[in-house]
C-alpha positions in Angstrom: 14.6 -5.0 18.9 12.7 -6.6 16.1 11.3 -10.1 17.1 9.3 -12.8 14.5 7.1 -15.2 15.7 6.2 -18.5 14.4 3.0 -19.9 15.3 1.7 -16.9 16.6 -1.8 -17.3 17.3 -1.6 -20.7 18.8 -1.2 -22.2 22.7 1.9 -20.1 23.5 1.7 -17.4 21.3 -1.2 -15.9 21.8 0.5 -15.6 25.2 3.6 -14.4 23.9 2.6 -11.8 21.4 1.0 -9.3 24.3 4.5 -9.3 26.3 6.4 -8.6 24.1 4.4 -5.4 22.9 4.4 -4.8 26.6 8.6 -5.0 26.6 10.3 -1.7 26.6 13.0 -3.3 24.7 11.2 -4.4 21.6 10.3 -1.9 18.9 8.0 -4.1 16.6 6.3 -8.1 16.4 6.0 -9.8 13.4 3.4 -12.7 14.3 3.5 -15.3 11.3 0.7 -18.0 11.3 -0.8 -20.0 8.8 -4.3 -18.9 9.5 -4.2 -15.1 10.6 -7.1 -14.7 13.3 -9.9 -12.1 12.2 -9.5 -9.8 15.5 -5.6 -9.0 15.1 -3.3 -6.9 17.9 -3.4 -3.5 15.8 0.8 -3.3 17.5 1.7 -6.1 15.7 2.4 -7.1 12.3 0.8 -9.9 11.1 1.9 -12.7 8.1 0.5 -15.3 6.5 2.7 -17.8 6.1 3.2 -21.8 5.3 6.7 -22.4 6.9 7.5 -25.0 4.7 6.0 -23.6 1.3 6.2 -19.6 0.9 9.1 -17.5 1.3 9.9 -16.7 4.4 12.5 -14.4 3.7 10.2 -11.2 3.3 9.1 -11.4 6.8 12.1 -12.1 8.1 13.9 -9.0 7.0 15.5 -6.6 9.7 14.5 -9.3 12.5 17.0 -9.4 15.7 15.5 -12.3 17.2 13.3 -15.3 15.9 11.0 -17.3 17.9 10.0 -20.5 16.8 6.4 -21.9 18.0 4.9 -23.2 14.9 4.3 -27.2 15.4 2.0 -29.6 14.6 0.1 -32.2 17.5 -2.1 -34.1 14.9 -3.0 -35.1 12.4 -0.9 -38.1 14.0 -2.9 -40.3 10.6 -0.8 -38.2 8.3 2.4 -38.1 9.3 3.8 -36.8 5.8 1.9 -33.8 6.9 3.1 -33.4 10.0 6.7 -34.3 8.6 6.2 -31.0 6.1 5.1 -28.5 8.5 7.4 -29.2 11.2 10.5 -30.6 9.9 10.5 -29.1 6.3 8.9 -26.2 7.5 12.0 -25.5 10.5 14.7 -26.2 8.3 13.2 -23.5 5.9 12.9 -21.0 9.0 16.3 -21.6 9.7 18.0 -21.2 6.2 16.5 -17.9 6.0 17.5 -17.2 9.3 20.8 -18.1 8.0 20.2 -15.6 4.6 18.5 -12.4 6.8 21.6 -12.1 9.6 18.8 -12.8 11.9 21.0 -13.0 15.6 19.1 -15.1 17.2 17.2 -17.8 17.3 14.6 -19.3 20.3 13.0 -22.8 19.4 10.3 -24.2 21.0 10.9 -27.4 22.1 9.8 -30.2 24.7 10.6 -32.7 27.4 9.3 -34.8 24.4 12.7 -34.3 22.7 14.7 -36.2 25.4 15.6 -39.5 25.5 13.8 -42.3 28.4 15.3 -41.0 31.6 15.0 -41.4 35.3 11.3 -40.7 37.2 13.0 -40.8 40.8 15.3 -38.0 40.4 15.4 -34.6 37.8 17.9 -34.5 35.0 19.3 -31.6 33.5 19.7 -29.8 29.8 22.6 -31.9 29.1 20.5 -35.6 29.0 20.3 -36.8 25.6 17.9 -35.6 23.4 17.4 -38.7 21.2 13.9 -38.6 21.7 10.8 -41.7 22.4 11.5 -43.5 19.2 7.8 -45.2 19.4 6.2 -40.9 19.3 6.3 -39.0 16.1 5.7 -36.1 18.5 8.8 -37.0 20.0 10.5 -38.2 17.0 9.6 -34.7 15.0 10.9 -33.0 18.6 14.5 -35.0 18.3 14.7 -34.3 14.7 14.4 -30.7 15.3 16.8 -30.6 17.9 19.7 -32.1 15.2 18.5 -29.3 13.1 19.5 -26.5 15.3 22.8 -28.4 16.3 23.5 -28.3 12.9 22.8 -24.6 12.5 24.6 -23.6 15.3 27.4 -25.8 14.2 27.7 -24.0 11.1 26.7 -20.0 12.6 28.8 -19.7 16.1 27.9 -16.1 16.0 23.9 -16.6 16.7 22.6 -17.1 19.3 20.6 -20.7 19.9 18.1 -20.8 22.3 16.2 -24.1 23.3 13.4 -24.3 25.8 11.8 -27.4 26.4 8.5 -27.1 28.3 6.6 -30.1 29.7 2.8 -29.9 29.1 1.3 -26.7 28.2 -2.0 -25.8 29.7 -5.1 -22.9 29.9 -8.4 -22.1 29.6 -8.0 -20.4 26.1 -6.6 -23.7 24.4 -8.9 -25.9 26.7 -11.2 -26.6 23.4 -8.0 -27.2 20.8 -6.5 -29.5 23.2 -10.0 -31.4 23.5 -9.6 -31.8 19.5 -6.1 -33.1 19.3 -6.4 -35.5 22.8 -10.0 -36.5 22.6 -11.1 -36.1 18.7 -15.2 -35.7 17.7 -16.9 -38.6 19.3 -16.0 -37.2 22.6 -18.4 -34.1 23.8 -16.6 -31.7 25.7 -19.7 -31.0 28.2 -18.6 -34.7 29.8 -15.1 -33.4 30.4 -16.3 -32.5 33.8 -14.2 -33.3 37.3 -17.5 -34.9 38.9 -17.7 -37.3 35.8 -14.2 -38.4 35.6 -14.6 -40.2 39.1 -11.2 -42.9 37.8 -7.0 -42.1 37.1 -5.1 -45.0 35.8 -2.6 -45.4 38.1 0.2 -46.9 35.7 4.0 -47.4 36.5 5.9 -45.0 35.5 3.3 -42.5 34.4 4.5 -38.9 35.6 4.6 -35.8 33.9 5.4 -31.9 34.0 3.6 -29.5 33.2 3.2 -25.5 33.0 0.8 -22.7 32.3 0.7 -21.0 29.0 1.2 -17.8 30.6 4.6 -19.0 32.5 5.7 -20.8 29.1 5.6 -17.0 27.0 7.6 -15.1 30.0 10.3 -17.9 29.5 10.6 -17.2 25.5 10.3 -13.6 26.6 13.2 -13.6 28.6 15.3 -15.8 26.5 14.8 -13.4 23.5 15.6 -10.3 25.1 18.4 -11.4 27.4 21.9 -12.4 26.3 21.7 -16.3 26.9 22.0 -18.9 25.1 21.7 -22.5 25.0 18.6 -25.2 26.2 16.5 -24.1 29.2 13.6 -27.0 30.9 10.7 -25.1 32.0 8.4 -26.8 34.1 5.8 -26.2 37.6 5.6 -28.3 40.6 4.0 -30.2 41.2 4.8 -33.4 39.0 1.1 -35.4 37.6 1.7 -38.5 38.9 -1.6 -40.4 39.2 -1.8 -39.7 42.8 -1.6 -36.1 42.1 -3.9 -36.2 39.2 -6.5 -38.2 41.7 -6.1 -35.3 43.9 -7.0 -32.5 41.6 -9.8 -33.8 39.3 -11.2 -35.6 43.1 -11.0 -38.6 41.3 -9.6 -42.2 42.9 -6.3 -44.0 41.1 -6.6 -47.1 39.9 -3.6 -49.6 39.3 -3.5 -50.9 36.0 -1.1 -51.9 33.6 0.7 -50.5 31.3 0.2 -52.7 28.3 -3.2 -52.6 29.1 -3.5 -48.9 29.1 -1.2 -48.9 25.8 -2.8 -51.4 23.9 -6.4 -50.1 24.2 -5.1 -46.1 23.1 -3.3 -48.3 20.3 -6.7 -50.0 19.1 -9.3 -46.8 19.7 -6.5 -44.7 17.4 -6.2 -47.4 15.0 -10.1 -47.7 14.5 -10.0 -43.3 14.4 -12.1 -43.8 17.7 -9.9 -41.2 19.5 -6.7 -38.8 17.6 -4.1 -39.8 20.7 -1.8 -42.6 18.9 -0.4 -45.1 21.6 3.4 -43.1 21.3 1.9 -40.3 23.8 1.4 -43.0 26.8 5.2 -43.7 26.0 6.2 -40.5 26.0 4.2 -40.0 29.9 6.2 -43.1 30.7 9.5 -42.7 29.2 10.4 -38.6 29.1 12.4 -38.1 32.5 11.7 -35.7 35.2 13.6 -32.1 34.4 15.7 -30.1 36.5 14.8 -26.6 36.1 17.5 -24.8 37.6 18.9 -23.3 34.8 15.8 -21.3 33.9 15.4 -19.6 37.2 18.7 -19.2 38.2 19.9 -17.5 34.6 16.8 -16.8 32.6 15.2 -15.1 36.4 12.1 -17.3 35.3 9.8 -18.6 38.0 6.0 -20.1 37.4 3.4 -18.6 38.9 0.8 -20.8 38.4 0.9 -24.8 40.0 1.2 -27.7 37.0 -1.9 -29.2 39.3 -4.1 -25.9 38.9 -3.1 -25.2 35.5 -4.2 -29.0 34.6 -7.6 -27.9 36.7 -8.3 -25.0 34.6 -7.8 -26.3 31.3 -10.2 -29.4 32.3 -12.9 -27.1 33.6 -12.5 -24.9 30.3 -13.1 -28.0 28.3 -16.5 -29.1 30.1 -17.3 -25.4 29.4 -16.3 -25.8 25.2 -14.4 -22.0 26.2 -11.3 -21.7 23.7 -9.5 -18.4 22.1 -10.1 -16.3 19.6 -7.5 -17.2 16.6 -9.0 -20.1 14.2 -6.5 -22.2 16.1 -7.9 -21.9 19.5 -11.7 -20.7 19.2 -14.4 -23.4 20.1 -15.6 -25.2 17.2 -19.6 -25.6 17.2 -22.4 -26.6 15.1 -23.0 -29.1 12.6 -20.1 -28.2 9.6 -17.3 -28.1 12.3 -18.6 -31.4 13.8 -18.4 -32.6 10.3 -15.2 -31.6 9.0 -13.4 -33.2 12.7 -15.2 -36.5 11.5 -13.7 -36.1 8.1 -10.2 -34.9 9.3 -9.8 -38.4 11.6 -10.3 -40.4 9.0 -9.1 -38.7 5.9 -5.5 -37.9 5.9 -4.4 -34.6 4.7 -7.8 -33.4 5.3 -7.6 -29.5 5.6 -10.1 -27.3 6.3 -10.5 -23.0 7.9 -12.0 -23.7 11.1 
């Protein structure tokens, strides 16, 4: 079995790529990034590739199964860019899906892409995925979603594969995560439990989330099993402000939504912070998943708790500790400080950091 990856070297797939050399059943792993990291698993092969401007074709020759993982978080400032690389860029993927014969396809999606749902009780695969319409991370999720409908409309004979994590934590994208959440005025050495001694406490704010680690063995089994369809993948037990208290030994404190809303809308607006006031809808308005599906006919389980995984990413940050692909690594010194400043407040920014 011949697998592609998108977005190889980033959160998940820097997860991903070692299991699936490990698999008996795969013969070779294309890993396709934009940036290729300088220390590269010698079992793989390895692309450079801009979904949504090179030919993707080339790479995509003799491929059984493609897993998409390539997305953008920020730059939320520029969201023509964002627009490009995820939307262009995974309608490009899929039309040369569609030309190779690749068989299958396994997407990467989120909770993000569902509709506001229910916090008192889990929903399933079927609740609508119409997205938060106020997040272009939810938005750009949604849209996605349409696009594989569409494909799988028009190709009966592939397999479709959706899993839809909720919040992706670990240690090795502790640092990236600090860049797209917190931005460059923030120093990572004061992401430290003991410092963060306050949790809002705001209605409705409850979220899922998952180790890295637990998120690859769920694309691993979905690409080298015979299933199809979407799968939620998710770890007890749900961050609810009470629970988020509890692990960073912090108190909750009530306060109100708007509040809590307007102030992430204001710091964003001013480029104080990358986070644009969408996210705290998306905590708020994303339901609670049922993931049933995934353990009962994927055989997935996590291992690690949504409350420890949280933990370990938080204490990686305080520790600036990242990967080793130009996505994930730590960014230090002056030039890397300086091109974060640049990149909030010029849109389209680019740099090789």
């Amino acid at each position: 079995m011949r697998i592609v990856v998108t977005g190889a070297t980033g959160n998940v797939g820097s997860r991903l790529l070692p299991q699936l050399l490990a698999h008996p059943d795969v013969t070779s792993v294309v890993g396709l990034a934009r940036r290729l990291p300088e220390v590269r698993d010698p079992r793989a092969e390895w692309v450079a590739a801009d979904l949504a401007e090179d030919d993707l074709h080339p790479a995509l020759a003799g491929a059984d199964v493609v897993i998409h993982l390539a997305w953008l978080l920020q730059p939320a400032h520029d969201p023509d860019e964002m627009h490009r690389v995820i939307i262009v860029g995974t309608r490009r993927l899929l039309d040369a899906v569609r030309d190779q014969g690749v068989t299958a396809v396994v997407h990467a999606s989120s909770v993000g892409a569902y509709s506001s749902g229910p916090k008192d009780r889990r929903v399933e695969e079927s609740h609508p995925t119409g997205g938060i319409p106020s997040s272009t991370y939810s938005r750009h999720k949604a849209h996605a979603e349409r696009l594989l409908d569409a494909f799988e409309a028009a190709h009966p004979e592939r397999r479709v594969v959706r899993i839809r994590p909720g919040l992706i934590f670990q240690a090795q994208a502790a640092s990236a995560l600090a860049r797209y959440f917190l931005g460059p005025y923030v120093p990572q050495t004061l992401v430290r439990r003991r410092l963060l001694p306050v949790v809002p406490d705001v209605a409705r704010l409850a979220v899922q989330a998952v180790h890295a680690e637990d998120v690859a063995r769920a694309f691993l089994l979905a690409a080298t099993q015979p299933v199809t369809g979407a799968f939620n993948v998710a770890a007890e037990p749900v961050l609810d402000p009470q629970t988020l208290a509890r692990a960073l030994g912090a108190r909750a404190v009530p306060l109100p939504a708007a509040l809590v809303r307007a102030v992430v809308d204001l710091t964003w607006r001013l480029h104080l912070q990358p986070t644009d006031p969408g996210w705290v809808d998306v905590g708020r308005g994303t339901p609670l998943m049922d993931t049933t599906r995934a353990r009962t006919e994927l055989g997935w389980t996590p291992t690690v708790r949504a409350d420890d995984a949280l933990v370990e990413t938080v204490d990686a940050m305080g520790r600036r500790q990242g990967g080793a692909s130009p996505v994930l690594r730590p960014r230090t010194g002056v030039p890397s400080r300086a091109l974060e400043l640049v990149r909030a407040f010029v849109p389209g920014a680019k740099g090789t950091g």
